[in-house]
C-alpha positions in Angstrom: -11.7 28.3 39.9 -9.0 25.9 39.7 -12.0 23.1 38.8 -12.6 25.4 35.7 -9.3 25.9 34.7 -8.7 21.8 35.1 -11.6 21.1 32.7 -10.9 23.7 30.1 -7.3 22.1 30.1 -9.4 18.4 29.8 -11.7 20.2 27.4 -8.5 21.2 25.0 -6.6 17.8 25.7 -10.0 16.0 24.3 -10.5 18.6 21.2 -6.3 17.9 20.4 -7.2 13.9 21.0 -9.7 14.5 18.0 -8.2 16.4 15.8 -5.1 14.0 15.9 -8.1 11.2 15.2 -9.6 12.6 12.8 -6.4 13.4 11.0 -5.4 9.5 11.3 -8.8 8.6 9.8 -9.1 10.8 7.5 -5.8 9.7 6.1 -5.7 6.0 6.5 -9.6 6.7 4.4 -7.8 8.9 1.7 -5.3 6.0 1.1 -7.5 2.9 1.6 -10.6 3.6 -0.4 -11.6 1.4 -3.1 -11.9 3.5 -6.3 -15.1 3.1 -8.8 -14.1 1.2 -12.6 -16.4 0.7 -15.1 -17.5 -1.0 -18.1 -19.1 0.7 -21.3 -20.7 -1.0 -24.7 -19.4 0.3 -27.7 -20.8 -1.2 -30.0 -23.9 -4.1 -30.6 -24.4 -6.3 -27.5 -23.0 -7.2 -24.0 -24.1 -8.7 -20.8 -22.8 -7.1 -17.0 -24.1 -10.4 -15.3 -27.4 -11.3 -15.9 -28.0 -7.1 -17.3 -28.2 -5.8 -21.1 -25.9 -2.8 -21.0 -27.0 0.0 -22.8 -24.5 1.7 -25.2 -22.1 4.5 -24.0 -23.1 4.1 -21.0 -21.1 3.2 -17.8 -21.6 0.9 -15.3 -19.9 0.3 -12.2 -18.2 -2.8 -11.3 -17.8 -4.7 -8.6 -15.6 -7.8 -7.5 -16.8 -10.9 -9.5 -18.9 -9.8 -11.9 -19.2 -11.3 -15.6 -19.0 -9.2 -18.9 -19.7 -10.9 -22.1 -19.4 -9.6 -25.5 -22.6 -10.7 -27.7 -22.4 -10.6 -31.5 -19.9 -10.0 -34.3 -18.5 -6.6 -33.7 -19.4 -6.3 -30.0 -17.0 -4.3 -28.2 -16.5 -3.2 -24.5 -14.1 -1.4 -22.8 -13.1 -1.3 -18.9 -12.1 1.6 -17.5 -9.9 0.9 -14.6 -9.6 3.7 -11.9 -5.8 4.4 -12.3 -7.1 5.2 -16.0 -5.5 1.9 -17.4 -8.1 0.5 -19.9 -8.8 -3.1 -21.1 -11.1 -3.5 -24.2 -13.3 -6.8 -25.1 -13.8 -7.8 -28.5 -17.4 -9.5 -29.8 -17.9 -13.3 -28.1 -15.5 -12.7 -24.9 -16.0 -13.3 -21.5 -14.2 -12.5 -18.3 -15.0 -12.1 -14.5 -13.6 -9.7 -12.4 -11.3 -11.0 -9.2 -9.5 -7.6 -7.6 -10.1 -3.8 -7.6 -8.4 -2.0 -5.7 -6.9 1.5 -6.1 -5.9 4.1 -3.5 -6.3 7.8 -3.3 -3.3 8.8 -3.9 -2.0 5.3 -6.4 0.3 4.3 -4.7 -1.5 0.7 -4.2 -3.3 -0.6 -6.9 -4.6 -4.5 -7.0 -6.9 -5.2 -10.6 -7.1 -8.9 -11.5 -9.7 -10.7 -13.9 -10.2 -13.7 -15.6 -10.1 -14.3 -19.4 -12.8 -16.9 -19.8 -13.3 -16.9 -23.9 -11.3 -15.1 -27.0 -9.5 -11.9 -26.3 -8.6 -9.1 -24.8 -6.5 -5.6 -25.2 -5.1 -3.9 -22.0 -2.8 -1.0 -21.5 -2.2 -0.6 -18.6 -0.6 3.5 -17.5 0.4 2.6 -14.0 4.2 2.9 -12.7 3.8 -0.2 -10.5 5.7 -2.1 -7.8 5.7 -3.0 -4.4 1.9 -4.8 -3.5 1.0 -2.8 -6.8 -0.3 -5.4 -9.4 -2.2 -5.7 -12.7 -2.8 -9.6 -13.3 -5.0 -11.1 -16.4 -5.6 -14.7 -15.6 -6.5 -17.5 -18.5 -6.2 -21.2 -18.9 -4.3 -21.7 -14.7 -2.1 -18.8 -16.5 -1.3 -15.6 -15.4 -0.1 -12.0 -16.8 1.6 -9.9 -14.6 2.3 -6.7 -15.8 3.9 -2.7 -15.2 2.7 0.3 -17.8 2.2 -2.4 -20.4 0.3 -2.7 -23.6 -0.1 -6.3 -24.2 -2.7 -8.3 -26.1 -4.4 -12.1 -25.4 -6.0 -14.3 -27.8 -7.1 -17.2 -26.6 -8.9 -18.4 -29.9 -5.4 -18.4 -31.6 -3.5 -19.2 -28.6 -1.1 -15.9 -28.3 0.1 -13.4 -25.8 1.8 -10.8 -28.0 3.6 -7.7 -25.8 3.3 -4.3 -27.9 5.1 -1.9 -25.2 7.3 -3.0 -22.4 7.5 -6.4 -21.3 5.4 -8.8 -18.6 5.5 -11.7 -16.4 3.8 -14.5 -17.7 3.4 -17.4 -15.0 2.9 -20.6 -16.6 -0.1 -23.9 -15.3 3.1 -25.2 -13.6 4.0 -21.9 -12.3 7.1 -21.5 -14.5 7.9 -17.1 -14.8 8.6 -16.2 -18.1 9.7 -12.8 -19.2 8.0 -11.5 -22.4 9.2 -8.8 -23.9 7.6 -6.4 -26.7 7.3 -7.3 -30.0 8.0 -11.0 -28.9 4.8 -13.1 -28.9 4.6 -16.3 -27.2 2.4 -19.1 -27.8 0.1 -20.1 -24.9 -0.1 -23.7 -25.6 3.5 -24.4 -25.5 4.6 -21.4 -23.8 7.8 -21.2 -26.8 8.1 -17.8 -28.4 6.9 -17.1 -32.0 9.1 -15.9 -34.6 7.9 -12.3 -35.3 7.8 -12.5 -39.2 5.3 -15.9 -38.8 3.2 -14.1 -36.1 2.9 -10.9 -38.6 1.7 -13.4 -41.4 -0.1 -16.3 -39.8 -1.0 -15.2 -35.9 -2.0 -11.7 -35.2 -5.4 -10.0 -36.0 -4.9 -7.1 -37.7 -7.7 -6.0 -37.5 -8.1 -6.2 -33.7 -4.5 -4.5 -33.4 -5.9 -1.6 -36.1 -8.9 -0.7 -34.5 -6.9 -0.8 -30.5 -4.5 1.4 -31.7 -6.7 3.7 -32.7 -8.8 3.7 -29.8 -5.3 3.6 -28.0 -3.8 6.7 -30.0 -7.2 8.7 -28.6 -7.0 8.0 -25.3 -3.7 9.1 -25.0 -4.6 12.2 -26.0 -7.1 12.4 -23.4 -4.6 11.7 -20.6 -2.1 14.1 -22.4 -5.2 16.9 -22.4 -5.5 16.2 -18.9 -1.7 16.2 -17.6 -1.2 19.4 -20.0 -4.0 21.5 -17.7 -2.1 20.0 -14.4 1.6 21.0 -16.5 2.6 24.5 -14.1 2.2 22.2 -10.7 4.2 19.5 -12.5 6.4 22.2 -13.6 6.8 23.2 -10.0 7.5 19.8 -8.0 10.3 18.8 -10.4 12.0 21.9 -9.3 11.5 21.7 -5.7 14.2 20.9 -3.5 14.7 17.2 -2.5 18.0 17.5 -0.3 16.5 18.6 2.6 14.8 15.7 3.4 17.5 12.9 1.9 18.2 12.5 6.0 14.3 12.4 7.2 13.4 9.0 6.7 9.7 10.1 7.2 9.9 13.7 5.2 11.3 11.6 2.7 8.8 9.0 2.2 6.0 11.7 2.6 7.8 13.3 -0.4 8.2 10.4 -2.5 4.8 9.5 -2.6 3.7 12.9 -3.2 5.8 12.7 -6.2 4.9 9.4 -6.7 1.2 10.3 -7.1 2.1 13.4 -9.7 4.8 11.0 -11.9 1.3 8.9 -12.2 0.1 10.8 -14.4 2.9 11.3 -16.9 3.8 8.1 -17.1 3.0 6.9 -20.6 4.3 10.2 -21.5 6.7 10.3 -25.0 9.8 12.1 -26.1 7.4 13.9 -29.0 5.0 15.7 -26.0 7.7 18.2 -25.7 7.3 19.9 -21.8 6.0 16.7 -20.6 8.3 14.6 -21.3 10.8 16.9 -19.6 8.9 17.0 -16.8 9.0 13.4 -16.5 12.3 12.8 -16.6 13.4 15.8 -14.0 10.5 14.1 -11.5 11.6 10.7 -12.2 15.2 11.5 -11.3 13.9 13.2 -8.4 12.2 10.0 -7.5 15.5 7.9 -8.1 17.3 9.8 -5.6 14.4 9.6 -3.0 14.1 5.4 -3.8 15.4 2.5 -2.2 17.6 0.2 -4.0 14.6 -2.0 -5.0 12.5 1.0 -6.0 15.2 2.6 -8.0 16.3 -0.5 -10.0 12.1 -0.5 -11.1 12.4 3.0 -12.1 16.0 2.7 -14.0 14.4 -0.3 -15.8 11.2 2.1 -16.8 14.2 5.2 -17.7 15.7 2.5 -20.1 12.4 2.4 -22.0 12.7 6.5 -22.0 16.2 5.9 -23.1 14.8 3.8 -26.5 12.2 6.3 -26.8 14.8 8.9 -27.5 17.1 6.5 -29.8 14.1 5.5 -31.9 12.5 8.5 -32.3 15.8 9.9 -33.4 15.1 13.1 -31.3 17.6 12.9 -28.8 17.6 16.6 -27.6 16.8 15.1 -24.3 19.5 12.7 -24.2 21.7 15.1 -21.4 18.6 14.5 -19.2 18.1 11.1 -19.2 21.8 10.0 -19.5 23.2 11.2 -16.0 19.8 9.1 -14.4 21.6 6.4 -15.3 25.3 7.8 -15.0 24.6 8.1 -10.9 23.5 4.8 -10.7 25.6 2.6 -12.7 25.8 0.0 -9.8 22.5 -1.1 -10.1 22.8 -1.6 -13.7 24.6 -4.4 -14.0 20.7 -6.5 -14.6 19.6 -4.1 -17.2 21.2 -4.9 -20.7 20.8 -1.4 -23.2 20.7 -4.1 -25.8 17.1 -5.5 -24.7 15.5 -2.2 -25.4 17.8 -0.4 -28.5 18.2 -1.4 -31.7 21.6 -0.1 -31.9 21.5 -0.4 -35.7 19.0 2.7 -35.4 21.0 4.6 -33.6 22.4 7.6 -36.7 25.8 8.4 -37.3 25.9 11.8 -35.1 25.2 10.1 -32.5 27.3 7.1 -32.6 29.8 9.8 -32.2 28.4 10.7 -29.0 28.3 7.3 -27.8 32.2 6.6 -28.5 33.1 9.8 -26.9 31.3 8.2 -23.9 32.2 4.5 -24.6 34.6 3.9 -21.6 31.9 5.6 -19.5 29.1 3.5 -21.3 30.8 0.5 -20.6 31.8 1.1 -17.3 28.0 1.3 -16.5 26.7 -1.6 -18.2 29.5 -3.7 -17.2 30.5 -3.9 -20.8 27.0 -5.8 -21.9 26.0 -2.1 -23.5 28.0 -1.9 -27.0 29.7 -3.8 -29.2 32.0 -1.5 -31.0 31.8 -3.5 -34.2 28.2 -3.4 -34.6 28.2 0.7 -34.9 30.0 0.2 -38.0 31.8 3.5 -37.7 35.6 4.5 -38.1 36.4 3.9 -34.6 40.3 5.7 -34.9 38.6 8.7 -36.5 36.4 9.6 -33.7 38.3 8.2 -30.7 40.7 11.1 -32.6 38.0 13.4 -32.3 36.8 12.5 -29.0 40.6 13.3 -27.8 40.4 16.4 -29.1 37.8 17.3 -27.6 38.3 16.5 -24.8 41.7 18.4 -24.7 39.8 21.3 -25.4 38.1 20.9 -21.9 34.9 19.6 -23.8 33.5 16.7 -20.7 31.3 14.2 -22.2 28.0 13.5 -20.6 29.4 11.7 -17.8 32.3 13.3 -16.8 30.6 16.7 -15.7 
């Protein structure tokens, strides 16, 4: 009897053993897996290798294989795992180098070459840690984080439409590019904008992107819309309970992590979204490390100039206390690189001196410069008093 009894307990230790296996495996799989991208003909010609591809259909890729772009108005597009997508124009070559993309997104590793003409990527992905999207070209190399960004090798440009990049030079010089400021990739000095509109950038390349561009955000809009109640529902779950469980707390984080994904690119005109965003994103602020949060201010800044240039700023009480709770690690992040404070209308100048000491306070005084608001600064600070006599607090002194 007591033989029995000792191998049923054996026979339960063992069946534990493999469920705590299997459970190992099957996560260290779920997180590990290499994720299929593909490449599809558009239009006229291209090579996969040594293969005609056939048009609109998709073929898988694999680690150092060549595309090439055959005849005037050849196109081909790449469509990267994460759902980033990088399109070829007719006579352009490239080889892929990395692809890699985990279940859950939280690693992703793409890397090709750009062997001949050009190229048009925009990339969705909130990146960071050993995250990376790389375009090589010439012993160059474009590093880049939810970034649309353009290279023409024929006319020697990199031109940044959205967000900025990391452009490592041949003698491995880092230079920051930021939108709307193209470089030249012979001399690696920037281009003034007004001679790149007139005597660089293709027009009609940019035309057609942007409206390929403007469709596939609709598609990943579609797609986030049918997912919006479970997005509604993580950013209002309740984070504080695990602010003192390191391991709950990373488990959460990437959970989050993996959902933010796939609002990313998300504007301030898609309404519930972009709320949904923001709420998740300060969420994932007050889970981050120091490193990881000063990535994810940086990225709320580029929310923040969504808001000032669309001239909607309903959503400004949601994005401004992000910032607010973390004005120490501001003091990198200069407002000026990403508003046009010129833009900015007259109601809410208004808002901003009411908040100026606060603003400044947070951007170690690199935010505003009162004269450029060109406003009556005694007749608000006057009304800013008031108001705040009355017991109305400003944005950051709730």
């Amino acid at each position: 009897m007591t033989k029995i009894k000792n191998k049923f307990i054996i026979f339960i230790i063992l069946i534990i053993i493999w469920i705590i296996w299997f459970w190992i495996f099957s996560s260290f799989y779920n997180k590990n897996v290499d994720r299929d991208s593909y490449v599809i003909l558009l239009n006229w010609k291209a090579v996969l290798n040594n293969n005609i591809l056939s048009l609109d259909e998709k073929e898988k890729l694999s680690i150092w294989d060549t595309i090439r772009t055959i005849w005037e108005d050849a196109l081909a597009i790449l469509e990267w795992w994460d759902w980033s997508v990088t399109r070829l124009w007719w006579d352009t070559s490239i080889e892929i180098n990395e692809l890699f993309v985990s279940n859950d997104l939280w690693k992703l590793n793409i890397s090709f070459e750009l062997i001949n003409w050009k190229t048009w990527s925009n990339v969705i992905s909130f990146l960071w840690e050993d995250s990376y999207f790389k375009e090589y070209f010439r012993d160059s190399e474009a590093a880049v984080r939810w970034t649309i960004f353009n290279v023409d090798l024929d006319n020697d440009y990199l031109y940044v439409l959205d967000h900025k990049l990391n452009l490592k030079t041949d003698t491995w010089e880092v230079i920051v590019v930021d939108e709307q400021q193209p470089i030249n990739l012979k001399t690696f000095s920037f281009i003034e904008l007004a001679e790149f509109l007139n005597n660089f950038k293709d027009k009609a390349w940019e035309n057609l992107n942007n409206n390929f561009d403007s469709a596939f955000f609709d598609t990943l809009k579609s797609r986030a819309n049918e997912d919006l109640n479970n997005l509604i529902n993580l950013r209002n779950i309740d984070i504080n309970w695990v602010i003192n469980d390191s391991e709950a707390r990373e488990e959460l984080y990437n959970e989050l992590l993996t959902e933010y994904q796939k609002i990313n690119f998300i504007k301030v005109d898609d309404g519930e979204l972009f709320e949904a965003k923001l709420e998740i994103k300060e969420q994932l602020v007050k889970l981050a490390n120091a490193r990881e949060k000063a990535i994810l201010l940086e990225n709320t800044l580029y929310d923040f100039k969504d808001i000032i240039d669309s001239k909607d700023y309903s959503e400004l009480d949601k994005i401004l206390p992000i910032l607010s709770d973390n004005k120490d690690l501001l003091d990198s992040l200069n407002l000026k690189n990403h508003i046009n404070l010129d833009s900015i209308p007259d109601d809410l100048k208004e808002s901003f001196w009411e908040n100026f000491n606060q603003l400044k306070d947070m951007f170690w005084g690199s935010l505003i410069d009162v004269k450029s608001l060109d406003i009556d600064v005694k007749s608000i600070e006057e009304k800013a008093s008031q108001a705040l006599k009355d017991g109305l607090d400003s944005l950051f002194n709730k």
